[in-house]
C-alpha positions in Angstrom: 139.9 24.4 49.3 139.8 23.4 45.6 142.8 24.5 43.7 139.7 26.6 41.5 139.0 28.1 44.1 142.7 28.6 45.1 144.3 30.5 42.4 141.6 32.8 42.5 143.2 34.7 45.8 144.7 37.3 44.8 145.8 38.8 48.2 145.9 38.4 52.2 144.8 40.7 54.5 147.6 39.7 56.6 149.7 41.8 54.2 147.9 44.6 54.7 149.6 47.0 52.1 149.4 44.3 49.3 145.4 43.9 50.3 144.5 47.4 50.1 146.7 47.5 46.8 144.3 44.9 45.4 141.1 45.9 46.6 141.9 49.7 44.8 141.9 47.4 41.9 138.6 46.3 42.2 134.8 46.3 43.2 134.4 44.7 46.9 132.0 44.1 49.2 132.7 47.2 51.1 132.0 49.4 47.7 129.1 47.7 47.3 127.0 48.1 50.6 127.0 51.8 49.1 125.5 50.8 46.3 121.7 51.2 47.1 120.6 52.9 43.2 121.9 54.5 40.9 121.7 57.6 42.5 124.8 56.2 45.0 127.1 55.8 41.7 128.3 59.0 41.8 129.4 59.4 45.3 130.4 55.4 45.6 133.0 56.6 42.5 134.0 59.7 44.3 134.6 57.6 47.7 136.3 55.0 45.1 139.1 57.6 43.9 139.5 59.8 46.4 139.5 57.4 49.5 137.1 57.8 52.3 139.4 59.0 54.5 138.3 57.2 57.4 141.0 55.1 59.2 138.7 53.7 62.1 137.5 54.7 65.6 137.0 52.8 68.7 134.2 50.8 67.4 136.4 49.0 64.5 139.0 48.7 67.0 136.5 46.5 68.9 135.7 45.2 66.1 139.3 44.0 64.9 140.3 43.0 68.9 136.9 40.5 68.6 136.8 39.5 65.3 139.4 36.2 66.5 137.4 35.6 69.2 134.1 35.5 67.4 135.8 33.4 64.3 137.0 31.0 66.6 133.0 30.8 68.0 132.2 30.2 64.4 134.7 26.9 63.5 133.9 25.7 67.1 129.8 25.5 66.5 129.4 25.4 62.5 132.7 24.1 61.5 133.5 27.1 58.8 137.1 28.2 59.6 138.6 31.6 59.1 139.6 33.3 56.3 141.8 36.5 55.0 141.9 35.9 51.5 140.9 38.2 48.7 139.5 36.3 45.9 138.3 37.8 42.3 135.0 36.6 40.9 135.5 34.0 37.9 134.3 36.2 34.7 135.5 39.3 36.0 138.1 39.5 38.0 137.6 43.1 39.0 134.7 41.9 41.7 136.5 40.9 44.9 135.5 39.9 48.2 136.8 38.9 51.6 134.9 36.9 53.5 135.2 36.3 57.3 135.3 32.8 57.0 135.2 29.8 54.1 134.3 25.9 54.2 134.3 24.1 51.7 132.7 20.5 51.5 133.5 17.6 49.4 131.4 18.4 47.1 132.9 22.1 46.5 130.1 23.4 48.1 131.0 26.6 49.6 129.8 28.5 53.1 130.6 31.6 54.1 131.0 33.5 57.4 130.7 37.3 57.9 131.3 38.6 61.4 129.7 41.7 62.9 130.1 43.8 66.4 127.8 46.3 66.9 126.5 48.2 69.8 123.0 47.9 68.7 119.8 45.1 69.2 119.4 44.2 66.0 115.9 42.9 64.6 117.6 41.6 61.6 120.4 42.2 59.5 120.9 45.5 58.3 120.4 46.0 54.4 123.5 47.4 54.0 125.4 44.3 55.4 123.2 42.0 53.0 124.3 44.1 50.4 128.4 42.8 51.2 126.9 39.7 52.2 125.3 38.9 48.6 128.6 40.4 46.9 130.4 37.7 48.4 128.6 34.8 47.5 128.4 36.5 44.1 132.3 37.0 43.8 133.1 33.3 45.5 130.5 31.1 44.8 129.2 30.6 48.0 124.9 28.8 48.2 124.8 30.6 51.7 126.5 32.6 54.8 126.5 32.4 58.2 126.5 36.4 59.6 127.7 36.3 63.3 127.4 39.6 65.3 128.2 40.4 68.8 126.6 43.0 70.3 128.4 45.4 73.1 127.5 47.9 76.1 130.6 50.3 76.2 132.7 47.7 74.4 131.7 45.0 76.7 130.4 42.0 74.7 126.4 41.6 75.6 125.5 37.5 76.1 127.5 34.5 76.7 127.9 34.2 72.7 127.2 35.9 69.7 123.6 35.8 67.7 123.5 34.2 63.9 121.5 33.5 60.9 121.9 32.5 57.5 121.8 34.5 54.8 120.3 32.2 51.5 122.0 33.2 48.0 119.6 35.6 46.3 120.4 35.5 42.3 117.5 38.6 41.9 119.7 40.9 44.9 122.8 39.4 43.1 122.5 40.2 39.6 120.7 44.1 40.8 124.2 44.2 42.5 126.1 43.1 39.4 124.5 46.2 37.1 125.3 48.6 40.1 129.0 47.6 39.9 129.1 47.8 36.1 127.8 50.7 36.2 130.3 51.8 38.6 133.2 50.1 36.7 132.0 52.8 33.6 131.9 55.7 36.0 135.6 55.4 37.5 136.8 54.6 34.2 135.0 57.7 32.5 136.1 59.4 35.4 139.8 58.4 35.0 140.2 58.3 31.1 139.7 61.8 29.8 137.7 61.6 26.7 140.4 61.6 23.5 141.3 65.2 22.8 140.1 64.4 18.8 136.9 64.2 20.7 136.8 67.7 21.9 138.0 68.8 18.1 135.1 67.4 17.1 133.1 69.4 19.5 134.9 72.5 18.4 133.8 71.9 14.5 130.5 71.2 15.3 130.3 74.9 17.6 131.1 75.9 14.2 
C-alpha cells in the first residue's frame, strides 16, 4: 500500500467502537446502496440520524462466521488480501468506504474485493450491492472489484467454493452516486442546523 493511500484510513473495523464512530461521520457504502433517487434522501437521512436499529440476525452472523473463510478463498485464487480499513475519498473526506479486500500493484493500481453470503441463486449481482460496490471504487480509487458470494441452505454453504465476477469502474453510476450523497450531505446538515433564529424574524416581518 502506497503511503497515499495509507494516511487516508481513518479507522479499523477491528476497533469496532472507533469504526462506527467514524462511519457516523460520513457517507459509506452502506448509506449508499439506499440511495436509489431522490426520493430515498429523505428516509436514507432519517436512517442516517436516527440509526437503523438493526443489530443483525442469523444471516449476518453467517455472514461475519464466513466472511474469513471466503477472504482467505479470495488471496488464495486472485491474490487480493483482506482488508478492515476505513478510508475517506481524496476531495472529500466525508465519503468512506470499507472494502472486503485491497491489492495494490506496482503501478498503484488498485483491486477490490467485496464478499457476499446469501441464501439465494443469484442471476447477477443485486443493484443494491453495485450500488456499495461503485461507492468504493469511487471513495478508494479502485479500476475494478472482485464480488465473492457464497450461497447457503440453512446456513450450510452450497458448492465446493464461492461464485465471482468483476465489477468494471462505472464513472456514469459513480458520479449519479456522488450527487445522491451531496444531496444527502445538505439534507442531514439542514436537518441538524436549525435555520438561524434572525431567519425566522424575518419571517415574522414579512407575515406583517
Amino acid at each position: 500500500m502506497t503511503p497515499d493511500l495509507a494516511e487516508r484510513i481513518v479507522a479499523d473495523s477491528r476497533d469496532r467502537v472507533a469504526w462506527l464512530r467514524a462511519r457516523s461521520r460520513g457517507i459509506t457504502a452502506t448509506d449508499v446502496a439506499a440511495l436509489t433517487s431522490e426520493r430515498a434522501i429523505s428516509r436514507a437521512a432519517l436512517t442516517k440520524l436516527r440509526g437503523s436499529g438493526f443489530t443483525g440476525n442469523a444471516y449476518t452472523d453467517h455472514g461475519r462466521r464466513r466472511e474469513p473463510a471466503i477472504a482467505a478463498w479470495i488471496a488464495a485464487t486472485h491474490g487480493i488480501q483482506p482488508s478492515s480499513a476505513l478510508f475517506r475519498a481524496v476531495v472529500e473526506p466525508r465519503h468512506l468506504a470499507t472494502p472486503d479486500g485491497l491489492m495494490q500493484d506496482a503501478a498503484g493500481r488498485i483491486t477490490l474485493a467485496e464478499i457476499k453470503t446469501t441464501n439465494k441463486s443469484w442471476r447477477s449481482i443485486p443493484r443494491s450491492y453495485l450500488r456499495q460496490v461503485w461507492w468504493q471504487q469511487h471513495v478508494i480509487g479502485a479500476e475494478r472489484t472482485l464480488v465473492a458470494w457464497e450461497q447457503h441452505d440453512g446456513f450450510v454453504p452450497v458448492g465446493d467454493e464461492p461464485r465471482c465476477a468483476w465489477v468494471d469502474r462505472d464513472e456514469a453510476e459513480i458520479a449519479r452516486l456522488v450527487r445522491l450523497a451531496t444531496t444527502l450531505i445538505d439534507e442531514l446538515h439542514r436537518r441538524t442546523h436549525p435555520a438561524p433564529a434572525r431567519e425566522a424574524y424575518r419571517a415574522l416581518a414579512l407575515a406583517d
